[in-house]
N, C-alpha and C positions, 0 to 999 in steps of 0.2 A: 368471530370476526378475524380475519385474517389481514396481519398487520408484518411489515418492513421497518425494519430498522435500518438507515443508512449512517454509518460510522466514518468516518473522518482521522486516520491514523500519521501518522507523521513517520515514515520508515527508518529516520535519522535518530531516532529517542528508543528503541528497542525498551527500554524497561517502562516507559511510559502506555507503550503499545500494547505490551503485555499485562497492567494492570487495567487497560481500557478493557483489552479484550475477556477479559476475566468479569468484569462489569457487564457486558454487552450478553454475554453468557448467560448469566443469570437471572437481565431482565426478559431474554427471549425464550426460556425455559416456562415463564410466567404463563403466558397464552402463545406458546409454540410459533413465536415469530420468524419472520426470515430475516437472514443478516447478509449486507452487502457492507462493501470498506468502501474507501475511495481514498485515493494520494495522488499527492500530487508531486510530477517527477520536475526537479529542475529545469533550467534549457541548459545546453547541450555546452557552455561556460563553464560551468559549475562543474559537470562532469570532466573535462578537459583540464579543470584545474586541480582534481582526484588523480590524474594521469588513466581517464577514463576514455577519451576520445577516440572517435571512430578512427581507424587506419585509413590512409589514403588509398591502398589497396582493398578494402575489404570487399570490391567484387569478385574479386579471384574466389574467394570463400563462399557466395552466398551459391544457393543451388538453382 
């Protein structure tokens, strides 16, 4: 039977991610599952307030 693992990571906690994925590993070696993640990115505040936000220009750059 072929089976999906969907995992849920938080990209903010790097060491937490790295002992899930170690876990995730392991139980899909079991009966050779697939593994997908999922995260969820902030809105576009959050990033702005990282000094992350889009340029006001950034069509000039896109192709």
């Amino acid at each position: 039977m072929n089976r999906t693992i969907l995992v849920p990571i938080d990209i903010s906690d790097s060491e937490l991610t790295q002992r899930v994925i170690s876990h995730v590993e392991a139980e899909a070696k079991i009966d050779d599952a697939e593994v997908s993640f999922l995260t969820v990115i902030p809105s576009l505040p959050y990033y702005a307030s990282l000094g992350l936000a889009i340029p006001q220009n950034y069509r000039q750059w896109m192709i």
